[in-house]
C-alpha positions as a printed NumPy array, in Angstrom:
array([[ 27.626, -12.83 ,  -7.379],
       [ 28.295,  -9.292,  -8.871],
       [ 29.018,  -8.679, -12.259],
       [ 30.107,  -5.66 , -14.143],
       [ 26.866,  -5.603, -16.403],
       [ 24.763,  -4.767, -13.43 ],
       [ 23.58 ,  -1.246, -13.362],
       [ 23.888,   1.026,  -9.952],
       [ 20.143,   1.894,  -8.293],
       [ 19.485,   6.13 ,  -7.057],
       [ 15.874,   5.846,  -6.4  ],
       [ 14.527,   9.276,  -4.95 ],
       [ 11.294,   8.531,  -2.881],
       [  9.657,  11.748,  -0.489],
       [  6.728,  10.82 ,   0.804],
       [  3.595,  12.399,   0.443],
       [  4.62 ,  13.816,  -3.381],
       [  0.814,  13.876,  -5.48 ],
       [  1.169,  13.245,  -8.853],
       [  0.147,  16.626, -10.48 ],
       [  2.311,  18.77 ,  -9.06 ],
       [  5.689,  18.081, -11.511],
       [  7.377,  20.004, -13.69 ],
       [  5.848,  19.636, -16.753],
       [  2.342,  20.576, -15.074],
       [  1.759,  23.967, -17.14 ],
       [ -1.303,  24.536, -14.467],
       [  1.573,  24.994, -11.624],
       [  4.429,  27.19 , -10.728],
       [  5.989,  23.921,  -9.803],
       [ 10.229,  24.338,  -9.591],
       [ 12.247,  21.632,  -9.96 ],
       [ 14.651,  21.477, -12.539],
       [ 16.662,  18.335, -11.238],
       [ 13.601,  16.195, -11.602],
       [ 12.945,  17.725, -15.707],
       [ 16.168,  16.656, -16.44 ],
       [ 15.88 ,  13.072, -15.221],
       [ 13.017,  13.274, -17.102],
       [ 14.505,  14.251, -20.115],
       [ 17.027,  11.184, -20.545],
       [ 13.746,   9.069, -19.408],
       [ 10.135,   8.097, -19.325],
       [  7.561,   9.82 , -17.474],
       [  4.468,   7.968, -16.63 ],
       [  1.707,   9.566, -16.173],
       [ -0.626,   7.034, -15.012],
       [  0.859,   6.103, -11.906],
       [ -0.368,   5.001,  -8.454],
       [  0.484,   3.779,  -5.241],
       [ -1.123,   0.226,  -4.426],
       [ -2.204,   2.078,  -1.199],
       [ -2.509,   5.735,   0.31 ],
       [ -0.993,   5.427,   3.874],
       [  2.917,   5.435,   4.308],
       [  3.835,   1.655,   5.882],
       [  1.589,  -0.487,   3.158],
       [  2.752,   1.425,   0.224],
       [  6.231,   1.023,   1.191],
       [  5.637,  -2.748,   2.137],
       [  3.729,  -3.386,  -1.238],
       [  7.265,  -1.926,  -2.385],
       [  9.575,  -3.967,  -0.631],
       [  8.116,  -7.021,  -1.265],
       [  6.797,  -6.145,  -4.475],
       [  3.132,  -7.747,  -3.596],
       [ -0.342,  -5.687,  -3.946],
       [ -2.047,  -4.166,  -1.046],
       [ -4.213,  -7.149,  -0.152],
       [ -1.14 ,  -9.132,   0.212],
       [  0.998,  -7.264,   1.63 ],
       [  0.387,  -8.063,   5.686],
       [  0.168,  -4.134,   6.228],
       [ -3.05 ,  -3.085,   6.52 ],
       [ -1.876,   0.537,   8.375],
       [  0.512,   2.284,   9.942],
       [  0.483,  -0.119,  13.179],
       [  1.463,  -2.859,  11.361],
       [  5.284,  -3.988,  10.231],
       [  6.288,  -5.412,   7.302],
       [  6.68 ,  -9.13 ,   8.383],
       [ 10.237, -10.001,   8.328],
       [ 10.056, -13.782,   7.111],
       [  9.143, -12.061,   3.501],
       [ 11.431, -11.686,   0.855],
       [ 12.428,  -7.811,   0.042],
       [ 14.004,  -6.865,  -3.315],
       [ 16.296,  -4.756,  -1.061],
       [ 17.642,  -9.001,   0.143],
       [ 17.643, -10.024,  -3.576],
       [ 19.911,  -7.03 ,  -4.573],
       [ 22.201,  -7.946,  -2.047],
       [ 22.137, -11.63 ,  -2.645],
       [ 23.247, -10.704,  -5.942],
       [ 26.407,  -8.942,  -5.018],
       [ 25.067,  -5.298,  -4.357],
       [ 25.846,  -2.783,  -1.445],
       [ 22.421,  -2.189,  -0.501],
       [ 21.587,   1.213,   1.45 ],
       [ 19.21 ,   3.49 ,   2.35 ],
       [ 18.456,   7.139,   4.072],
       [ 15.565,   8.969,   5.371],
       [ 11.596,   7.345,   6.186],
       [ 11.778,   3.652,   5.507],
       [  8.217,   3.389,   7.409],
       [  8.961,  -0.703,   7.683],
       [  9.204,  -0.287,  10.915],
       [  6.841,   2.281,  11.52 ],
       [  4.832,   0.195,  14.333],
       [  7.607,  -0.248,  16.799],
       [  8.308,   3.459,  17.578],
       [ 11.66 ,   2.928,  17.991],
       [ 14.667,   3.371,  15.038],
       [ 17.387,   3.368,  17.38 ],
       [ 19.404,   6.151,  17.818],
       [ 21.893,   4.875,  14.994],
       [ 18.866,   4.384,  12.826],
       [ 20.22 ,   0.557,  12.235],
       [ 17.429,  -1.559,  13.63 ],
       [ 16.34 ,  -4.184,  11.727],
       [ 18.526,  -2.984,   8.18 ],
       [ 20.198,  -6.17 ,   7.659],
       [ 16.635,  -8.511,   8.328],
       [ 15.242,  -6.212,   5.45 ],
       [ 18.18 ,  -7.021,   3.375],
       [ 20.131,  -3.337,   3.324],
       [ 23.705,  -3.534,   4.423],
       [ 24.268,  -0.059,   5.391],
       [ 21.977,   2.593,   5.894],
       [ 20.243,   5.438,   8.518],
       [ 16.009,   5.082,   8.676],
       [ 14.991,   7.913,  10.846],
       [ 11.597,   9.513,  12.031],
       [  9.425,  10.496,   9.787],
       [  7.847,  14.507,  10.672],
       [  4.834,  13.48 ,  13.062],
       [  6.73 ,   9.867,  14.102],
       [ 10.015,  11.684,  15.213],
       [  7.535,  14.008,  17.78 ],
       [  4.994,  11.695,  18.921],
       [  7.991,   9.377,  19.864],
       [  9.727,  11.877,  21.486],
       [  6.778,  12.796,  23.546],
       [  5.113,  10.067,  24.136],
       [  6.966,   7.023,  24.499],
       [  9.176,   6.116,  27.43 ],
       [ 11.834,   7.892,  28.607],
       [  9.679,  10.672,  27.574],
       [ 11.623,  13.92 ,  25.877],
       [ 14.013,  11.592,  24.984],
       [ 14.83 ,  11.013,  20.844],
       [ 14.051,   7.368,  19.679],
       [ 15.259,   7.601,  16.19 ],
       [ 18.154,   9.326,  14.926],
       [ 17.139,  12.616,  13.656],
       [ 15.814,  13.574,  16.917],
       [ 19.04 ,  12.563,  18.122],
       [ 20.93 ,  15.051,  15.812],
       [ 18.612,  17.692,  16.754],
       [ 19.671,  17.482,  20.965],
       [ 23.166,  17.061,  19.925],
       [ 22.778,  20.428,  18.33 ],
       [ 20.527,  21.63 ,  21.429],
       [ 17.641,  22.094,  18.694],
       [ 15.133,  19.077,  19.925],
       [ 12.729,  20.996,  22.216],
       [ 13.184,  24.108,  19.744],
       [ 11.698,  21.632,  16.948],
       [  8.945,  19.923,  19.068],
       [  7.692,  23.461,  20.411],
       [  7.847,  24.205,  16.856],
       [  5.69 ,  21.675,  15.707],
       [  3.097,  22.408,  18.414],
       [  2.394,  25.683,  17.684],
       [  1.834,  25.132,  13.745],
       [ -0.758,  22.558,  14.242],
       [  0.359,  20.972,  10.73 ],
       [ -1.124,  23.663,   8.874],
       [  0.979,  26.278,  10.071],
       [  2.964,  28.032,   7.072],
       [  5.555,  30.163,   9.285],
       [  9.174,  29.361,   9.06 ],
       [ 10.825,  26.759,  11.191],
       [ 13.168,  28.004,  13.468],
       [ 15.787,  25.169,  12.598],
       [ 19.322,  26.444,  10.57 ],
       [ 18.88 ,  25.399,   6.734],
       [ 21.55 ,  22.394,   7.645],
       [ 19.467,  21.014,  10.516],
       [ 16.355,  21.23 ,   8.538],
       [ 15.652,  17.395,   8.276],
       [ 15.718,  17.049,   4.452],
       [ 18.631,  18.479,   4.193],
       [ 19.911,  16.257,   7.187],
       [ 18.744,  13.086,   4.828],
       [ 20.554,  13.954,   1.73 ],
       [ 23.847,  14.894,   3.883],
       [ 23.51 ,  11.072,   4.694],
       [ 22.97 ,  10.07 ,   1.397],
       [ 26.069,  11.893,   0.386],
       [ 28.094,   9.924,   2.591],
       [ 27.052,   6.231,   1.715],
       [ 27.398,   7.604,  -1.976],
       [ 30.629,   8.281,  -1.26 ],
       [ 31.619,   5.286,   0.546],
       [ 30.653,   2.448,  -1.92 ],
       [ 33.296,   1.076,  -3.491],
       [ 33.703,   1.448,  -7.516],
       [ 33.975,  -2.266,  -7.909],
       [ 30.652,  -3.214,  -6.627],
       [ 27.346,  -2.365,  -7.967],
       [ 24.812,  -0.544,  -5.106],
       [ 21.678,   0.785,  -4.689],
       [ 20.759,   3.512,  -2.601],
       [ 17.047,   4.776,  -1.725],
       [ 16.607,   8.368,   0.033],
       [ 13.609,   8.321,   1.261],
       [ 12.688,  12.152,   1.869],
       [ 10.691,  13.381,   4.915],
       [  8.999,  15.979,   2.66 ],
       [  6.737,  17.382,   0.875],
       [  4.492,  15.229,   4.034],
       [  3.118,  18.261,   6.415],
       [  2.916,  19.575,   8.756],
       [  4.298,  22.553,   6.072],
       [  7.264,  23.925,   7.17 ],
       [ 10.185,  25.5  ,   6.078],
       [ 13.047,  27.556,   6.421],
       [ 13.475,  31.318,   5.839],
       [ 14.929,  31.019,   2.733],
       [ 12.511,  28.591,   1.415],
       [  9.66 ,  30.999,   2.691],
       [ 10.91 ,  33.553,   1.2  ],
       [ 11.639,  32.442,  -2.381],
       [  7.885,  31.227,  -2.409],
       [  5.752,  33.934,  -0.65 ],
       [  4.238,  35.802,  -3.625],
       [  4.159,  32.784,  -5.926],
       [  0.032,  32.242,  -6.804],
       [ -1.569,  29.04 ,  -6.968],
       [ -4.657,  27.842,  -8.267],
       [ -7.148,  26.9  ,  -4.73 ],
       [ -8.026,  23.579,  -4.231],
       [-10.993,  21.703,  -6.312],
       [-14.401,  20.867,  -4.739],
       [-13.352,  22.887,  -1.613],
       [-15.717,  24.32 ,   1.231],
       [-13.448,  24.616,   4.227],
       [-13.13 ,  27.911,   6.575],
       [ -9.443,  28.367,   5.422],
       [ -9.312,  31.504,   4.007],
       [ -8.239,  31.65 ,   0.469],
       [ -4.557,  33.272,   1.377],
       [ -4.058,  30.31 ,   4.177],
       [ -4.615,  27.57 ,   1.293],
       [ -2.108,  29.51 ,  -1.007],
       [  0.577,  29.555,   1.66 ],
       [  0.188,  26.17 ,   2.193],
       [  0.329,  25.16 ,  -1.175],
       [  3.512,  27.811,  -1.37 ],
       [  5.091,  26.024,   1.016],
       [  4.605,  22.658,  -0.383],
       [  5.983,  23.629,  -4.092],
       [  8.774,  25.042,  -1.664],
       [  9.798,  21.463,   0.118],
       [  9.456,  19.884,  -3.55 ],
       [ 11.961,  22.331,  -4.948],
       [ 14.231,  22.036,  -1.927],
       [ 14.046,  18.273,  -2.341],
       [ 15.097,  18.514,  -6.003],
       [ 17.976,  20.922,  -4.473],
       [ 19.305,  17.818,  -2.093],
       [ 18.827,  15.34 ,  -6.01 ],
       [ 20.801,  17.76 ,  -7.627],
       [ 23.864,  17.08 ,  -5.34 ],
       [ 23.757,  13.462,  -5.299],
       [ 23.577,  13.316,  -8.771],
       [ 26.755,  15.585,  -9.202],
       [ 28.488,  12.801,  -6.769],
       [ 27.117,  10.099,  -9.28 ],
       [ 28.529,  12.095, -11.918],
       [ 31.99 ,  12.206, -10.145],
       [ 32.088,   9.069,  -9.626],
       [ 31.93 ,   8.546, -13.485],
       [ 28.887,   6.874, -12.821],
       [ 25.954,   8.125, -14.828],
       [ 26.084,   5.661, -17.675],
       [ 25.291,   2.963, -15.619],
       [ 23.022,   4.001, -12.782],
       [ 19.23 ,   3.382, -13.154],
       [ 17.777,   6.853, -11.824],
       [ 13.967,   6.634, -10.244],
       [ 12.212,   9.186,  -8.73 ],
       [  8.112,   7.86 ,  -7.487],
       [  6.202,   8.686,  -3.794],
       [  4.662,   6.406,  -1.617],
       [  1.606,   8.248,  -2.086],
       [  0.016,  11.701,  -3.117],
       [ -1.676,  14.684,  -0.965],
       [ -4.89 ,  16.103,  -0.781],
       [ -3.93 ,  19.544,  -0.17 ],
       [ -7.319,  20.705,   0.726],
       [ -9.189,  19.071,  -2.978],
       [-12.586,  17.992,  -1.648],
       [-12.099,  19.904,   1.853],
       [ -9.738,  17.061,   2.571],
       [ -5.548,  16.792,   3.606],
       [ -3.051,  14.199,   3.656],
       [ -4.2  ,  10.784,   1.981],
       [ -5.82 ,   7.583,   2.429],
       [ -8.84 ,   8.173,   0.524],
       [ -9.355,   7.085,  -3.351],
       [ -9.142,  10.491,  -4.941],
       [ -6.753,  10.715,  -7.84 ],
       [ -4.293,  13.384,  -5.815],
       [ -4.163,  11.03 ,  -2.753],
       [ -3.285,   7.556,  -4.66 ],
       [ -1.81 ,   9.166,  -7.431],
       [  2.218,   9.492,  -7.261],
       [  5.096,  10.306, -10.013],
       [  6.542,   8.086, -11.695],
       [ 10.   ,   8.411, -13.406],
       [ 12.639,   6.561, -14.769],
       [ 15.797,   7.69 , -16.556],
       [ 19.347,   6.528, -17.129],
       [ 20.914,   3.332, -17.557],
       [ 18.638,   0.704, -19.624],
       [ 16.101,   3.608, -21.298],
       [ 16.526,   3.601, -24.892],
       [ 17.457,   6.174, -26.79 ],
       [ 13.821,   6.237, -29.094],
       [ 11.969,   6.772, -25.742],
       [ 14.096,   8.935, -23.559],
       [ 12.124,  12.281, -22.571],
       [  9.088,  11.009, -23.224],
       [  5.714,  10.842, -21.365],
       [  3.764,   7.272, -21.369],
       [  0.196,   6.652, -20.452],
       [  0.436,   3.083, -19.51 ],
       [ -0.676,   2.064, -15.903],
       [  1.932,   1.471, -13.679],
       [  1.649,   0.935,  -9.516],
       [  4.407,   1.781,  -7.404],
       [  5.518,  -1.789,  -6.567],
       [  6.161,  -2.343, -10.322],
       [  9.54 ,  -0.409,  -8.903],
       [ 10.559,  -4.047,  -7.474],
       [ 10.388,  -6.014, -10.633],
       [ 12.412,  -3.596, -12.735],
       [ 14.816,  -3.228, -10.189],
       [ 15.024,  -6.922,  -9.728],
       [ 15.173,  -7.521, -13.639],
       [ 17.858,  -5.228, -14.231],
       [ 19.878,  -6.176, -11.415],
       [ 20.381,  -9.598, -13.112],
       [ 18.74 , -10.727,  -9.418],
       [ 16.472, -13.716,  -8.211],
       [ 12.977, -13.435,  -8.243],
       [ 10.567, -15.136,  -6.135],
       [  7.66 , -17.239,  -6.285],
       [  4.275, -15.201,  -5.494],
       [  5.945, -11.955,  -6.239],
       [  3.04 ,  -9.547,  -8.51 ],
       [  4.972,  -6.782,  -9.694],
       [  5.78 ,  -6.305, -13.136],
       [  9.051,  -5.077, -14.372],
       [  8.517,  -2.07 , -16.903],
       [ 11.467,  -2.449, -18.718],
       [  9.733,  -3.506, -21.97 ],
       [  8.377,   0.126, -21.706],
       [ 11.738,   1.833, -21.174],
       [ 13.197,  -0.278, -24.298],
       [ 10.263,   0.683, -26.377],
       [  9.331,  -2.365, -26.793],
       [  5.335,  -1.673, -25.6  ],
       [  3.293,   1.223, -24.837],
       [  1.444,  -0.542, -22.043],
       [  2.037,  -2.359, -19.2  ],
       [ -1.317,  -2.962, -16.862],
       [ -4.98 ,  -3.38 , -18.008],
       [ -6.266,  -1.821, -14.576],
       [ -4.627,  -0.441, -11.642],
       [ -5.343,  -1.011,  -8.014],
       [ -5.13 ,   1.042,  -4.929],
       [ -7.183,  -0.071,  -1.208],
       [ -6.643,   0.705,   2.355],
       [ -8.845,  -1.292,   4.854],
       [-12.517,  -0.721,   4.361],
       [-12.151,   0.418,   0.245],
       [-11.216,  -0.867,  -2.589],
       [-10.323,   0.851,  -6.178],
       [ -9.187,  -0.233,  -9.727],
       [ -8.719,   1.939, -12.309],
       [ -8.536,   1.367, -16.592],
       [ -6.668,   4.723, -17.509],
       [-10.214,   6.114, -18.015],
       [-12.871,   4.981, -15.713],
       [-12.421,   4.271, -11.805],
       [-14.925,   2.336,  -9.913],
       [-14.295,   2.422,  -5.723],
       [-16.155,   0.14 ,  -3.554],
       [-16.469,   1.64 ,   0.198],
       [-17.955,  -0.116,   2.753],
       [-21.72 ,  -0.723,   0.808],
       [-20.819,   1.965,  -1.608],
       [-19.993,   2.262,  -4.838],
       [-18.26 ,   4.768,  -7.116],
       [-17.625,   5.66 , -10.458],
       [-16.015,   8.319, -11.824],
       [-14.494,   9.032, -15.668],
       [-11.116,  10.358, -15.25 ],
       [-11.038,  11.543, -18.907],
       [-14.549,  13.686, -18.236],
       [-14.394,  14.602, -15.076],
       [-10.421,  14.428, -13.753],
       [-10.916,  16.532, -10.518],
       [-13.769,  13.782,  -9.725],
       [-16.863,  15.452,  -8.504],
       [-19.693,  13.739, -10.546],
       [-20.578,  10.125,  -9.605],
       [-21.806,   8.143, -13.074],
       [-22.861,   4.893, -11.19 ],
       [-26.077,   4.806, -11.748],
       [-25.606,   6.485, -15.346],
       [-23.212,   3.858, -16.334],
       [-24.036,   0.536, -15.199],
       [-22.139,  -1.513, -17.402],
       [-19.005,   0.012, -16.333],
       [-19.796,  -0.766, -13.046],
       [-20.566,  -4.447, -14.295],
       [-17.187,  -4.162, -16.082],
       [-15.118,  -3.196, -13.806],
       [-16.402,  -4.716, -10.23 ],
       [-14.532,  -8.128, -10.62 ],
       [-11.652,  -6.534, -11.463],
       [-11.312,  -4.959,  -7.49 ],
       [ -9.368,  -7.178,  -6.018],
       [ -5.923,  -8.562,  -7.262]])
């Protein structure tokens, strides 16, 4: 049953978002105004991470609000296992319109979103909503799967009504993920954009006498990099710092476009924030609308000669972490905190401040005690694993265990991670090995 105490949900999650490059990073030319001034009416954490670095578990651990061991989505082939219980179906047993728009990545396995992007919503407990394809998914699908050349998700679908779907797949061949050139897609096909024109309309739709929630679920800053013309062009003679502990054969002006391009998807994404909030705002809204902005996961971008994620490095499992608006005290707002926080900590708060029903065997913890001031911290150790690792972490020291490996690295020492102290510091090791798995 809704009430008129419960607080409206905007939670802005793009996928593949690391956790350094923010606004407030003074080591990065980093653009995006939107997300400082959620910020500034919230709390910033800055000692966040995802309970795993691939796209499906993260967003499972989410959903059901479990750790990565628990979660019954080990990779990308699996699917979150619909006999579960999501926070998205305890929102909406407790009276809210629940939607979503962009990569939900539940689903990720089948290979198939349906062309209205509506399979499976309602069994993960949204009742409106468009999941589409993420960036690879939406062309290996289209490729690949039978009927070949022929969209399986609803982006792709978008595209051929606009005659634009081989233009984007030939597109994506040639660039080879690292490509930097700009896409040959108009700024309004260009699929973020596309996601937050969605977003706008479900915004628009709910009803002012019922409390919602809405998660847009951005196909950027994930590669391959590309942009449009405009977004090119506003970055192209921007400098960036090269990656850390890097001995690749890109050149040192292929690794800056790159990284040009990626600052250039983050500030377009924070674009697309700026005019859902204004709808928000319109709506006369603000006051009571919990504002979130996390990733699933972070992005190598070249750091240790690697790309993408899955591995235990800080800029692959570490994400941002923000919360602003309704239920932030005023002693706290604009701040930055240290404690540990995981991305499924999302689905207690959420779940708290919905007034909703939580359930038996769920591990997240609601940071709300944070937001009121209440407490400074919130975890002793966070975790992040993906198959054959595992990793915990005390806000200092991080110990991975890999196969018959071991690792240990001081975050305060050494933050870009290149010196292994395991055999220097035993009794961390001895500290902090029990403490791998949840």
């Amino acid at each position: 049953m809704a009430t008129s105490t419960q607080p409206n949900f905007l939670f802005f999650l793009p996928d593949q978002h690391r956790f350094d490059w923010v606004p407030w990073n003074p080591t990065l030319p980093v653009k995006m105004p939107t997300l400082a001034e959620i910020a500034s009416r919230g709390v910033r954490f800055t000692r966040a991470i995802t309970p795993s670095p691939l796209c499906s578990p993260a967003r499972a651990c989410l959903a059901l609000g479990l750790p990565y061991e628990r979660c019954s989505v080990p990779d990308n082939a699996h699917n979150i296992p619909l006999d579960q219980p999501t926070y998205y179906r305890a929102l909406r047993d407790a009276g809210y319109r629940v939607a979503g728009v962009g990569k939900f990545d539940l689903g990720k396995g089948l290979h198939d979103w349906a062309i209205t992007g509506q399979r499976l919503l309602p069994e993960w407990g949204f009742t409106e909503g468009i999941d589409n394809e993420g960036k690879l998914d939406a062309i290996s699908s289209y490729q690949n799967v039978e009927p070949k050349k022929t969209p399986k998700g609803p982006y792709m679908a978008y595209l051929r009504e606009r005659g634009l779907d081989e233009v984007h797949v030939k597109d994506f061949r040639a660039r080879r993920n690292r490509g930097t050139f700009p896409t040959p897609l108009p700024e309004d096909a260009y699929c973020d954009n596309w996601i937050a024109r969605n977003g706008a309309h479900f915004l628009r739709s709910f009803p002012t006498d019922q409390p919602w929630h809405l998660v847009v679920n951005f196909n950027g800053p994930h590669s391959p990099f590309d942009v449009t013309e405009s977004m090119r062009r506003a970055w192209q003679d921007v400098p960036f710092p090269p990656p850390v502990e890097n001995e690749d054969d890109l050149a040192p002006e292929e690794h800056r476009a790159i990284r040009q391009n990626y600052a250039a998807m983050l500030e377009n994404i924070d674009r697309r924030m700026a005019d859902l909030l204004q709808i928000v705002r319109e709506r006369g809204e603000l006051d009571r609308t919990v504002i979130v902005y996390s990733s699933d996961h972070g992005e190598m971008l070249g750091d240790h000669a690697r790309w993408g994620k899955t591995v235990h490095y800080q800029p692959s499992v570490g994400i941002p972490f923000v919360v602003s608006g309704y239920g932030v005290s005023p002693r706290v707002a604009g701040t930055a905190s240290d404690a540990l926080v995981s991305l499924h900590d999302v689905t207690a708060t959420f779940v708290e401040l919905a007034g909703a029903k939580a359930w038996p065997g769920m591990e997240s913890r609601s940071v709300t005690p944070v937001l009121r001031g209440e407490t400074s911290s919130h975890r002793d150790v966070a975790r992040s694993a993906l198959l054959d690792w595992r990793m915990v972490w005390d806000g200092r020291h991080k110990l991975v265990r890999r196969g018959d490996d071991t690792l240990l690295y001081d975050l305060q020492e050494d933050p870009t991670e290149a010196h292994d102290l395991t055999d220097q510091r035993p009794q961390e090791v001895a500290r902090l090995e029990p403490l791998l798995s949840a």
